[in-house]
N, CA, C and O of each residue as an XYZ file, in Angstrom:
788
protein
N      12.058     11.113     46.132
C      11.094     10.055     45.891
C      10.175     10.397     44.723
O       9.807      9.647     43.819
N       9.919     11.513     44.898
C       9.019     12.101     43.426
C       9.567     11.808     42.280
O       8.994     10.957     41.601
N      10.767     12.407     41.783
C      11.439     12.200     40.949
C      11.315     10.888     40.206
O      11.021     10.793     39.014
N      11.635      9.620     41.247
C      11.614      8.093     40.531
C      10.310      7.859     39.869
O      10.100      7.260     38.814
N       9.135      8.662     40.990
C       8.048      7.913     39.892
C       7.663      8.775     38.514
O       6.789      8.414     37.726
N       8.321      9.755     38.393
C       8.116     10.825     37.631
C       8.339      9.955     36.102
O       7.594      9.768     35.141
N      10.088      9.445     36.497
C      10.610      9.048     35.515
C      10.051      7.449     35.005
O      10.423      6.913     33.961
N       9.385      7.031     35.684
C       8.344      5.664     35.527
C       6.921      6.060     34.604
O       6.335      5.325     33.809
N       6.699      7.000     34.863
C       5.290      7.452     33.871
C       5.755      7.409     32.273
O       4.970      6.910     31.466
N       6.628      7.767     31.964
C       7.138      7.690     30.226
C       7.066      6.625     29.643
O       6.663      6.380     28.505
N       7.601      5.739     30.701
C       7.942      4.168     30.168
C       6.635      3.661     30.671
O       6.243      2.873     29.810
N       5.795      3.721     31.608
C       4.671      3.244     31.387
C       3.896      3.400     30.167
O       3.484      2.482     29.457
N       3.691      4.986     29.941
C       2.738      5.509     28.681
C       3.494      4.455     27.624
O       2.798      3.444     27.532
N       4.685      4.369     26.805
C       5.189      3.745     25.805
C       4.734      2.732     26.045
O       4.312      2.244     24.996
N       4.497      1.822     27.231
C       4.429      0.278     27.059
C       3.169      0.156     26.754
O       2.711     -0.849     26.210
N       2.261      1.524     27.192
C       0.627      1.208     27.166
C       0.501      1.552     25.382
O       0.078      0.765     24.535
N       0.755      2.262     25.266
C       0.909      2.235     23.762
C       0.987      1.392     22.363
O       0.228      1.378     21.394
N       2.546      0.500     22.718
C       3.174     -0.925     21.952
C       2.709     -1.887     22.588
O       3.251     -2.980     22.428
N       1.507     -1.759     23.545
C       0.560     -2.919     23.638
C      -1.089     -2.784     22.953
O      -1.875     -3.672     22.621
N      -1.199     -1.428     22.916
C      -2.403     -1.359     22.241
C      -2.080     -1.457     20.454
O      -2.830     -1.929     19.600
N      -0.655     -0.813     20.257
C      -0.832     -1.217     19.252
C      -0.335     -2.310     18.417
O      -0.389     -2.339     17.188
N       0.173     -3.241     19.217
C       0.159     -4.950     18.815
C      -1.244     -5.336     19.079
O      -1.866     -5.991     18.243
N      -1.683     -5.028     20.001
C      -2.813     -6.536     20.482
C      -4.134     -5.939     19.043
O      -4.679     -6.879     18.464
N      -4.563     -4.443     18.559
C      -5.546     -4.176     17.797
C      -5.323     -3.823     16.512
O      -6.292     -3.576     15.794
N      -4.181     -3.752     16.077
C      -4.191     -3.696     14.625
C      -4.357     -1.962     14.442
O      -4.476     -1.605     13.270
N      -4.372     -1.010     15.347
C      -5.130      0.205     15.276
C      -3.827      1.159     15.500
O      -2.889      0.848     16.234
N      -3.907      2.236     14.834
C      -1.988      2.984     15.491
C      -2.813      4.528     15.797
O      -3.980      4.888     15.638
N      -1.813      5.081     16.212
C      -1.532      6.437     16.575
C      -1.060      7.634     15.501
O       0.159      7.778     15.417
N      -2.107      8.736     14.456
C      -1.110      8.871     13.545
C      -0.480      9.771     14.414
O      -0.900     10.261     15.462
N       1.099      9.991     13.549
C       1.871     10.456     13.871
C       2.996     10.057     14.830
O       4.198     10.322     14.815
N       2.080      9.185     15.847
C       3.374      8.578     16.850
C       4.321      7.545     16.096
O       5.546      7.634     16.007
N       3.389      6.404     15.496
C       3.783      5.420     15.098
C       3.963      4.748     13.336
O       2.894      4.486     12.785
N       5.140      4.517     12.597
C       4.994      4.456     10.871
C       4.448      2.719     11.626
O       4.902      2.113     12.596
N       3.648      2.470     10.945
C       2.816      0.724     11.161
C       3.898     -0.147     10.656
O       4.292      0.365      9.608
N       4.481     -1.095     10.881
C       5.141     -2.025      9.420
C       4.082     -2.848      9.314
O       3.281     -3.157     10.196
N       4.128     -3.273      7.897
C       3.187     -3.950      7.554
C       3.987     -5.524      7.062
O       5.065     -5.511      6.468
N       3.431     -6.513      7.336
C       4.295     -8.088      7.576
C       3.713     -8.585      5.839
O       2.608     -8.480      5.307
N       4.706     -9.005      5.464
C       4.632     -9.239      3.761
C       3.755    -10.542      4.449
O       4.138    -11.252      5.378
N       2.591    -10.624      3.779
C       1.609    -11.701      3.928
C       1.107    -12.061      5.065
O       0.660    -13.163      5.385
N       1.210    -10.883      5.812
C       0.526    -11.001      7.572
C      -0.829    -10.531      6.957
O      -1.252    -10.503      5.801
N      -1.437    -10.112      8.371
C      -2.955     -9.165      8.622
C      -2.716     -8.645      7.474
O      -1.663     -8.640      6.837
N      -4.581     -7.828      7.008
C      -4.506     -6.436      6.683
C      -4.703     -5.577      8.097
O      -5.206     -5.869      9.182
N      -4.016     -4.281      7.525
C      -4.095     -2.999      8.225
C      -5.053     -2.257      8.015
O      -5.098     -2.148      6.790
N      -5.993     -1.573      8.533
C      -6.956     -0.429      8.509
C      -6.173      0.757      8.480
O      -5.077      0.769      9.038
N      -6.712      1.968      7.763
C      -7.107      3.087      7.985
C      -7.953      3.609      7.674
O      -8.776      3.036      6.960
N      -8.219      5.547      8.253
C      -9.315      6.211      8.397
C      -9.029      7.410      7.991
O      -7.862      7.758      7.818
N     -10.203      8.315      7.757
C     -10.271      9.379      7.522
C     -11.448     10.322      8.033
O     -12.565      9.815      8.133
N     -11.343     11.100      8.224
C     -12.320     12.207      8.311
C     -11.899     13.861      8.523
O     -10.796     14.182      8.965
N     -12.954     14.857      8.137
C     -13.208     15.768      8.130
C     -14.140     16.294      8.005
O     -14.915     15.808      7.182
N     -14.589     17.611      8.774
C     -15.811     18.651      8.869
C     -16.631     18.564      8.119
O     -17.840     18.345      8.187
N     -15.380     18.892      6.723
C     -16.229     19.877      5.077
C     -15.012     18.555      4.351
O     -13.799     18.412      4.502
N     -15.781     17.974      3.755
C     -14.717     17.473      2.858
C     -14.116     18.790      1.742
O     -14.743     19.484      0.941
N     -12.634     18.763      2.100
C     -12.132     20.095      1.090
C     -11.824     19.130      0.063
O     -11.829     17.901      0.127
N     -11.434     20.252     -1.327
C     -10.968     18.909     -2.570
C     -10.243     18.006     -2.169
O      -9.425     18.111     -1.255
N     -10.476     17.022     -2.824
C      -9.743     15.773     -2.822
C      -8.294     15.952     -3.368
O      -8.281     16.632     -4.394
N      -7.015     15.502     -2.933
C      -7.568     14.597     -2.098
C      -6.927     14.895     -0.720
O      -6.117     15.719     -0.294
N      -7.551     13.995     -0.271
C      -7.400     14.326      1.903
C      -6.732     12.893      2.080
O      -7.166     11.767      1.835
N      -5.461     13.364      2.618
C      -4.821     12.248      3.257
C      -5.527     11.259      4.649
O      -6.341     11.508      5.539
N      -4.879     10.297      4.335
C      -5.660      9.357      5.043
C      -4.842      8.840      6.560
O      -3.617      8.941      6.494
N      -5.380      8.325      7.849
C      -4.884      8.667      9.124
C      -4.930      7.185      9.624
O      -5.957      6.517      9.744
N      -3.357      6.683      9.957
C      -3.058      5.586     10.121
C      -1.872      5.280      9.131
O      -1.332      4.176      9.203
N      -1.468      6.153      8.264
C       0.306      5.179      7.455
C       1.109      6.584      7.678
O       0.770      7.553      8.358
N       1.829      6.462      7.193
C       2.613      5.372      5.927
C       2.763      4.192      6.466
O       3.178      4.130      7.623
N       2.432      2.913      5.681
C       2.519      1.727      6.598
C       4.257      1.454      5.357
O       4.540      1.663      4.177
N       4.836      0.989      6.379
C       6.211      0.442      5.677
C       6.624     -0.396      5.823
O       6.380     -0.890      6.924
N       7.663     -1.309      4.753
C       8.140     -2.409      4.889
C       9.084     -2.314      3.778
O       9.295     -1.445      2.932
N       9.799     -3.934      4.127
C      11.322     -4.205      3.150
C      11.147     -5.676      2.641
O      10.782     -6.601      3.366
N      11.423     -5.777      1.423
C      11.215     -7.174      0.588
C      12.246     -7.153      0.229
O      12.686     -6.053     -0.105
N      13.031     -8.218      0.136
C      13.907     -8.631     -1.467
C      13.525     -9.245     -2.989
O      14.230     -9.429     -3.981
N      11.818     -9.524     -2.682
C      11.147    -10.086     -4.306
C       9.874     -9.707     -4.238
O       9.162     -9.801     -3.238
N       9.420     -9.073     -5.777
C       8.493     -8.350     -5.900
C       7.334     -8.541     -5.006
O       7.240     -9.626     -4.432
N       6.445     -7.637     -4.810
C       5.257     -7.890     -3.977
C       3.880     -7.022     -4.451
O       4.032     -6.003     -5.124
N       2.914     -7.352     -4.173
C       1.848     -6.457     -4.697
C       1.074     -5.841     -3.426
O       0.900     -6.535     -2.424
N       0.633     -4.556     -3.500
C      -0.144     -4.091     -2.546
C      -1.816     -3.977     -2.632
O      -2.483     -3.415     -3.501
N      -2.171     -4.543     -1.696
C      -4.101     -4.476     -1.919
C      -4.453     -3.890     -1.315
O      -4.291     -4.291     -0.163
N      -5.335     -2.275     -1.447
C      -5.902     -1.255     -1.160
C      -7.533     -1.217     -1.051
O      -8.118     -0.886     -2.082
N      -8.304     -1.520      0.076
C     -10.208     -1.314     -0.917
C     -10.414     -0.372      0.799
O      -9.783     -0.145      1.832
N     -11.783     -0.088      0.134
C     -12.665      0.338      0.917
C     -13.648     -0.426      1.767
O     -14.189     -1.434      1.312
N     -13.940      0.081      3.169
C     -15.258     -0.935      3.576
C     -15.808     -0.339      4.223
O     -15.379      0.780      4.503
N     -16.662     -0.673      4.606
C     -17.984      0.026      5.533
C     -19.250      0.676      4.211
O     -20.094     -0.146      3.855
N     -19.280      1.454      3.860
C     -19.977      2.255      2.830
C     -19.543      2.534      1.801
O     -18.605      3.279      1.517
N     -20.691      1.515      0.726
C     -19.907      1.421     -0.865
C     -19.618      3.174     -1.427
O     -20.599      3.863     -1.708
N     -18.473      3.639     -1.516
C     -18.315      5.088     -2.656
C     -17.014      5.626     -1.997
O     -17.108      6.744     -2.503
N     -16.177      5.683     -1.459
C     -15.135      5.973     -1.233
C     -13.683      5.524     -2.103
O     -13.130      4.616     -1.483
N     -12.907      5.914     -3.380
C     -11.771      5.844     -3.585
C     -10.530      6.651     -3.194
O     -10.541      7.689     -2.532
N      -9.377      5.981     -3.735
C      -8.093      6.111     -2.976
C      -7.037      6.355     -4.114
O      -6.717      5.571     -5.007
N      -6.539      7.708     -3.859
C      -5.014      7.157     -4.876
C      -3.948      6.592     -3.571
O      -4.123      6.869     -2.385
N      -2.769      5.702     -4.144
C      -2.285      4.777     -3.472
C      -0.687      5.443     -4.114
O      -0.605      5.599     -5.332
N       0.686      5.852     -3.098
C       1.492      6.110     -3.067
C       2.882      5.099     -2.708
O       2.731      4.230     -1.850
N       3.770      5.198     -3.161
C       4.797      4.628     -2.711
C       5.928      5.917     -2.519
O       6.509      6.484     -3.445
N       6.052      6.176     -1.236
C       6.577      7.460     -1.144
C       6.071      8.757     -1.686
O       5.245      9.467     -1.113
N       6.564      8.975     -2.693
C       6.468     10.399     -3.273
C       5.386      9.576     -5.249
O       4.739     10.040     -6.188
N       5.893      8.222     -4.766
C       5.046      7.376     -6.667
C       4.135      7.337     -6.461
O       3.761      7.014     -5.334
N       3.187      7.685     -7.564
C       1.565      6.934     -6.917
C       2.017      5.811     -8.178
O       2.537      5.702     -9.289
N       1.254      4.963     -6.842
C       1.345      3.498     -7.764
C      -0.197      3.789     -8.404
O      -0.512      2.617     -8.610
N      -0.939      4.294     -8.691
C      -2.636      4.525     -9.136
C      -3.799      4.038     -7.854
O      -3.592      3.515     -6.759
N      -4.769      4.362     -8.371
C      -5.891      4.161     -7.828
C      -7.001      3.343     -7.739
O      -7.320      2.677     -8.724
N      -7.703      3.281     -6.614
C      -8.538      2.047     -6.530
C      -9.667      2.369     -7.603
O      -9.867      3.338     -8.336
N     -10.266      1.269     -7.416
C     -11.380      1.108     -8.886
C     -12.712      2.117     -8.343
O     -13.374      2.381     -7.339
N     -12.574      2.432     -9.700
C     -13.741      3.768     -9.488
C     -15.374      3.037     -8.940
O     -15.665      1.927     -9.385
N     -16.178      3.628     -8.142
C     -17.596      3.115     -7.670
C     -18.361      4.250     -7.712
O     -17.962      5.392     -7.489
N     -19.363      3.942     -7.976
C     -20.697      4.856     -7.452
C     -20.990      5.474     -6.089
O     -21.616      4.423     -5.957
N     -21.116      5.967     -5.235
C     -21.349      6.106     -4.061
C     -22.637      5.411     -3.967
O     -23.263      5.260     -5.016
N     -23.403      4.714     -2.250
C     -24.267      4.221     -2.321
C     -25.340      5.188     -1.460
O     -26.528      4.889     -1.340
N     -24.673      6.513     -0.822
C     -25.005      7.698     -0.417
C     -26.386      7.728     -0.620
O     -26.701      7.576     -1.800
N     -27.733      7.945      0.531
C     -27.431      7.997      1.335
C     -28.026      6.357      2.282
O     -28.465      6.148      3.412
N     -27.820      5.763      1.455
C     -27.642      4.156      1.689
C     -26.527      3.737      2.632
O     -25.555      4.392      2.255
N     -26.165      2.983      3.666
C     -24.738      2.170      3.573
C     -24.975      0.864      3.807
O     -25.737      0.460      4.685
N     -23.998     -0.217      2.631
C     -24.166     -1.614      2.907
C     -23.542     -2.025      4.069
O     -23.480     -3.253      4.133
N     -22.965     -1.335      5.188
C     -22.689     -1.691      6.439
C     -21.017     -3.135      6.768
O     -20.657     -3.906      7.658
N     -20.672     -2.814      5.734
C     -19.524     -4.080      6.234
C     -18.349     -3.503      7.032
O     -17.301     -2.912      6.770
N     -19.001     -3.944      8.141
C     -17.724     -3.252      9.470
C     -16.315     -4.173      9.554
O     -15.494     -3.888     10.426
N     -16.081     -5.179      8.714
C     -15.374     -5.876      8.692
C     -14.172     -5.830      7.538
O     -14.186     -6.344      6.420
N     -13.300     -5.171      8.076
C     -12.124     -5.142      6.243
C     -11.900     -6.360      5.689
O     -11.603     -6.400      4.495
N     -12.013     -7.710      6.540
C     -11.563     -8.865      5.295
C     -12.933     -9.226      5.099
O     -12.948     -9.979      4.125
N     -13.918     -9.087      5.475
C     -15.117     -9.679      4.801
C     -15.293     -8.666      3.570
O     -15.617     -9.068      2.453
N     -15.054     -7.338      3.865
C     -14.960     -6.797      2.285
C     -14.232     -6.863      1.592
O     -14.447     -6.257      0.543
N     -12.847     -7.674      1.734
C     -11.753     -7.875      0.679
C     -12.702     -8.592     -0.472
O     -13.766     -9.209     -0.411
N     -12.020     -8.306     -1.301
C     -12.656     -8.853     -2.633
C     -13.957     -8.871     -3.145
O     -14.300     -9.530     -4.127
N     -14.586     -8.240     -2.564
C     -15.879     -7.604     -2.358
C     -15.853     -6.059     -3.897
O     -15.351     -4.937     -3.946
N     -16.577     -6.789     -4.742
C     -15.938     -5.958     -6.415
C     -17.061     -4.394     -6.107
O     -16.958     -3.393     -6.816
N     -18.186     -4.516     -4.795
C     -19.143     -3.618     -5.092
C     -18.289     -2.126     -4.363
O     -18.794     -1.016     -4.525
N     -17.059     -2.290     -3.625
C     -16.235     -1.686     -2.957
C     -15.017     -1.519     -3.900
O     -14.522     -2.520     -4.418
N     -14.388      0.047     -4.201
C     -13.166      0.549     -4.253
C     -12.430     -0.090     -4.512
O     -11.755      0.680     -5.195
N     -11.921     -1.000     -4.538
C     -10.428     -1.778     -4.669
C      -9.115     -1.426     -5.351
O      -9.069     -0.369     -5.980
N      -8.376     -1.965     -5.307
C      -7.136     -2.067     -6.569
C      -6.234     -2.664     -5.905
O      -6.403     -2.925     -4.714
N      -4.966     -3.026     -6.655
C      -3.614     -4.099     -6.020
C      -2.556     -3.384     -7.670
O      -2.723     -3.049     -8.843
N      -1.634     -3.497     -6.748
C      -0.645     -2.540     -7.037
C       0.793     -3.454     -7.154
O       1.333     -4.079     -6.241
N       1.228     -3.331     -8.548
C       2.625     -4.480     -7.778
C       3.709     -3.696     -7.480
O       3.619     -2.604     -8.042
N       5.174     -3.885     -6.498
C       5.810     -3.015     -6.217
C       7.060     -4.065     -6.368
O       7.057     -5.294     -6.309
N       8.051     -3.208     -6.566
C       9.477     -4.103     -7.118
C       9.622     -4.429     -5.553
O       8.844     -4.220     -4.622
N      11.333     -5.219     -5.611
C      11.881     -5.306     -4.432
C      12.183     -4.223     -3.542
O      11.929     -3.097     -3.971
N      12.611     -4.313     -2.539
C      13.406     -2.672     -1.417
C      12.621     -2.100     -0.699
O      11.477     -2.553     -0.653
N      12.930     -1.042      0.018
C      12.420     -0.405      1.042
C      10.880      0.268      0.435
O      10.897      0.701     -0.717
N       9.768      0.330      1.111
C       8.735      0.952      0.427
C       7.860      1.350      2.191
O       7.867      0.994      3.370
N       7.152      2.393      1.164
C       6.099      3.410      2.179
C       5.132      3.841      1.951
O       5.194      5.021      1.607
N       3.802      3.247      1.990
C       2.801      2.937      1.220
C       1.935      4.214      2.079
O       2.062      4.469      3.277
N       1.224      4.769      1.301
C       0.191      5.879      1.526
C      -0.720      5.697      0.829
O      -0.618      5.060     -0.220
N      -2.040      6.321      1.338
C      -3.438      6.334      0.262
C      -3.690      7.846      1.008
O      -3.304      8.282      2.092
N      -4.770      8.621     -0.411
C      -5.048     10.002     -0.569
C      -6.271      9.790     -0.823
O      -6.476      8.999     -1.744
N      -7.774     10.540      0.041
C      -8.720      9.962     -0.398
C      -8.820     10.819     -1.625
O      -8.117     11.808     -1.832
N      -9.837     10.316     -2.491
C     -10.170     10.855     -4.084
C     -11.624     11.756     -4.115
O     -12.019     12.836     -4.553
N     -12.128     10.644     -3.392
C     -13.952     10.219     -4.010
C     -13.947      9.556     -2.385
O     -13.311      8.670     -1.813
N     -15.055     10.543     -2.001
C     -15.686     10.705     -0.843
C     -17.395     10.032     -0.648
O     -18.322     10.584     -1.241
N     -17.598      8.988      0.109
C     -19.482      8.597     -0.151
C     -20.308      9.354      0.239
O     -21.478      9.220     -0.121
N     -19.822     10.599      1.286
C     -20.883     11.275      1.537
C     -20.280     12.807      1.285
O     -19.220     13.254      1.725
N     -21.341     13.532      0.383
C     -21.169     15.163      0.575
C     -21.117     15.734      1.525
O     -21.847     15.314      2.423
N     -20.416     16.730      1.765
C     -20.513     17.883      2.604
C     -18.863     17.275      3.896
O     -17.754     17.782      4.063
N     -19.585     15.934      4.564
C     -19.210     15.587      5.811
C     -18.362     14.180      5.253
O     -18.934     13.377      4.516
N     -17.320     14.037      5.574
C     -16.628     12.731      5.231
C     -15.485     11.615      6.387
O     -14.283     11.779      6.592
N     -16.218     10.741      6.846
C     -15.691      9.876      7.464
C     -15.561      8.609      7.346
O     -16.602      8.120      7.785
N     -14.624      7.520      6.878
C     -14.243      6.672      6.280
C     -13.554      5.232      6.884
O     -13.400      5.296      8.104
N     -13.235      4.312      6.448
C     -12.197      3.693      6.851
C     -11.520      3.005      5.083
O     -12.033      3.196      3.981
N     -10.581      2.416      5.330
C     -10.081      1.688      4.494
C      -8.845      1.052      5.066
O      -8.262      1.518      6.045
N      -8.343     -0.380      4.211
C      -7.608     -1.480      4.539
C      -6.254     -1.336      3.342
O      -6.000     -0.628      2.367
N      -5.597     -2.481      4.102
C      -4.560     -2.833      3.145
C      -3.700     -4.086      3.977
O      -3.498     -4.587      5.083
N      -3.384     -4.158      2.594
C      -2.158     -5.798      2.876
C      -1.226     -6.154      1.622
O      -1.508     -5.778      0.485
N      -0.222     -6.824      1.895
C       0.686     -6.875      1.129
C       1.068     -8.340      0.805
O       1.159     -9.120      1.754
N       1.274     -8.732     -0.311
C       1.390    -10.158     -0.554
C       2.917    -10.476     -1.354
O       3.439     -9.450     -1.791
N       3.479    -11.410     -1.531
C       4.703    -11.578     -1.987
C       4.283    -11.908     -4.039
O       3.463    -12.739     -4.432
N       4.838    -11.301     -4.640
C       4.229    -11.609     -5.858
C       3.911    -10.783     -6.933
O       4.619     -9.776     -6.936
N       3.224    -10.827     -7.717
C       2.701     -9.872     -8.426
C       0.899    -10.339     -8.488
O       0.304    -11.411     -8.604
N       0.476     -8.890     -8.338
C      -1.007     -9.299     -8.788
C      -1.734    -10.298     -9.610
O      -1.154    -10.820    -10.562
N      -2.784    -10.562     -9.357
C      -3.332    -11.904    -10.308
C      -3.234    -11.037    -11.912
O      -3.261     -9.825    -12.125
N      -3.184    -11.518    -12.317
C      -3.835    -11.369    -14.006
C      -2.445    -10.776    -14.421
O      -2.279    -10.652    -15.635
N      -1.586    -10.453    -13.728
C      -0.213     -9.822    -14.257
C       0.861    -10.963    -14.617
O       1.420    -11.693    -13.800
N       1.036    -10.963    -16.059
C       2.488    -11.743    -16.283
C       3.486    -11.573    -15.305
O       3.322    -10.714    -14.439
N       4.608    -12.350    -15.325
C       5.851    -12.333    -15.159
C       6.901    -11.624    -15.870
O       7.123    -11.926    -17.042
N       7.389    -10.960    -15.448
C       8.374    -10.213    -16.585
C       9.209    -11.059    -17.105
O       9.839    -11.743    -16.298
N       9.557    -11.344    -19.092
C      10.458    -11.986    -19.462
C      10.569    -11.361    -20.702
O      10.155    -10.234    -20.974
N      11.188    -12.196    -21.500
C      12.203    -11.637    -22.675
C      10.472    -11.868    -23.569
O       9.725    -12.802    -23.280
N      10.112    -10.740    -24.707
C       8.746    -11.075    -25.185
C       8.800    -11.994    -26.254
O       7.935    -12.758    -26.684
N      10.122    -11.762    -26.659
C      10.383    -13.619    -27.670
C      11.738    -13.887    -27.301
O      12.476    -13.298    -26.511
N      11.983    -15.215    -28.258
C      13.305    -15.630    -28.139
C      14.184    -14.629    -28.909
O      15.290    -14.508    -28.381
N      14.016    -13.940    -29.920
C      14.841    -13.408    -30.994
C      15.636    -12.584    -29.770
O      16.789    -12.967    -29.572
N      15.109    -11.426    -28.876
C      15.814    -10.711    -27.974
C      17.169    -11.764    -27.665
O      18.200    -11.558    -28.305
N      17.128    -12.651    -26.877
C      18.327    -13.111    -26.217
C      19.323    -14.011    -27.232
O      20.541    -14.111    -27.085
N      18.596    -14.590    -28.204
C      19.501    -14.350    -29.338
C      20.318    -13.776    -30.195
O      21.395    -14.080    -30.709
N      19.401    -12.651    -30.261
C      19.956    -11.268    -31.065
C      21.302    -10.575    -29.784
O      21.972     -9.649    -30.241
N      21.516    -10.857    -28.845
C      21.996    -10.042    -27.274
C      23.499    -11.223    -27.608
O      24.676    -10.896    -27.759
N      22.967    -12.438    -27.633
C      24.270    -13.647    -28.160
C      25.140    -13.758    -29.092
O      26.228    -14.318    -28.958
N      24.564    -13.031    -30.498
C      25.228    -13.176    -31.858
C      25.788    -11.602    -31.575
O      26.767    -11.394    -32.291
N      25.465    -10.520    -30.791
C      26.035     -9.447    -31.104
C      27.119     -9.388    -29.816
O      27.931     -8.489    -29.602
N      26.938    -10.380    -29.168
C      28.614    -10.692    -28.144
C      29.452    -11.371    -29.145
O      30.625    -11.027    -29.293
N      29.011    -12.157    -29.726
C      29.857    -13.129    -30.134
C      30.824    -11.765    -31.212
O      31.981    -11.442    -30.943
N      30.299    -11.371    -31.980
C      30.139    -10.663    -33.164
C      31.431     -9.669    -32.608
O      32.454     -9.424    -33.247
N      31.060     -9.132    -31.136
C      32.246     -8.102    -30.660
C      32.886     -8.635    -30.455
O      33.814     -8.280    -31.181
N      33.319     -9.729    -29.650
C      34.624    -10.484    -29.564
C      34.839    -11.049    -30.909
O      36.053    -11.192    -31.053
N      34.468    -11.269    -31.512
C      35.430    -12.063    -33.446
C      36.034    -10.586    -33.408
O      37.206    -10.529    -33.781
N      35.529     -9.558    -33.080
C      35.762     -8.092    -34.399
C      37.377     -7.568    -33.606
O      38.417     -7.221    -34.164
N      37.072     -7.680    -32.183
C      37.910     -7.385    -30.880
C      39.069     -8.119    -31.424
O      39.984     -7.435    -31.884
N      39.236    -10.156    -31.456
C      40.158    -10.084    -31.964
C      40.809    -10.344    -32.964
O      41.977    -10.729    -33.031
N      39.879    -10.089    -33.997
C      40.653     -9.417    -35.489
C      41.196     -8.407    -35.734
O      41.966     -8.459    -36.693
N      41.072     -7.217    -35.091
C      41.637     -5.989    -34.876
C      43.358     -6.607    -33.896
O      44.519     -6.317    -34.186
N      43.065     -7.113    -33.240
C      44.831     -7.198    -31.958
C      45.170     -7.859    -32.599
O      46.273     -8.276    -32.248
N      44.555     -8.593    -34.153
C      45.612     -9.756    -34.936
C      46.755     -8.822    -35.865
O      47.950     -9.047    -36.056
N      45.732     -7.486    -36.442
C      46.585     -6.604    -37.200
C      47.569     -5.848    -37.049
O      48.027     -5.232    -38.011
């Protein structure tokens, strides 16, 4: 009789788990990689330590991962207390880093809320565009708001697209796909003038 309920505690713990971490947006590091839903929620993460050692100190809550088939951009900021930046990874790439700030140390503007600080320019930010395929997004903190002692949060979300202010990739004039036309054409005349001889 022991035994059965023994083997019932595992599958309880897991279910208590993949319910806390659907219903809050909040994970487990290490138990769980987050996926992150191309144009769902943002995701939080956190950081802390004792002594802040050099930067940078990985951050607790990713790799958040996901799979696209058309480009997408990633949005990275800070919230709670303006002075915290991030370099931002795709695997082993850093895609770069959020926008440099002042610390507001030993001030904090208090926004406990990650989408009320989205777009919020007095906070960290940056957006990152990432091609199509498998990706695994990490942030490294940089730039810490408080000396000595460092505890943090920061967000993210992923959108289908490329960042605002970023072109579209295309040919930068017409001459390219012209010049690509006359030098096909050019190999086939030459191709078969040669099998005529």
């Amino acid at each position: 009789m022991k035994k059965s309920y023994l083997g019932i505690v595992p599958i309880v713990m897991l279910l208590l788990l993949v319910g806390t971490v659907s219903a809050g947006q909040s994970f487990v590091p290490g138990l769980i990689d987050p996926p992150i839903v191309v144009g769902g929620p943002s995701l939080v993460f956190s950081f802390t330590s004792g002594t802040v050692p050099p930067p940078p100190i990985p951050v607790i809550g990713g790799p958040f991962t996901y799979s696209s088939n058309v480009p997408t951009h990633v949005f990275v900021w800070d919230y709670q207390c303006v002075g915290d930046q991030y370099r931002v990874l795709d695997g082993t790439t850093i895609l770069g880093d959020t926008s440099g700030v002042i610390s507001e140390y030993p001030q904090c503007l208090g926004v406990y809320d990650q989408d009320t600080a989205f777009g919020d320019s007095r906070f960290s930010n940056g957006c990152f565009n990432v091609g199509p395929g498998e990706h695994s997004i990490d942030a490294y903190l940089i730039q810490s708001y408080t000396p000595g002692y460092s505890a943090g949060m920061g967000a993210i979300k992923v959108e289908e697209g490329y960042c605002e202010g970023t072109p579209a990739p295309e040919f930068p004039t017409m001459l390219l796909p012209i010049t690509l036309i006359i030098g096909f054409l050019g190999s086939v005349l030459y191709i078969r003038s040669t099998r005529k001889q």
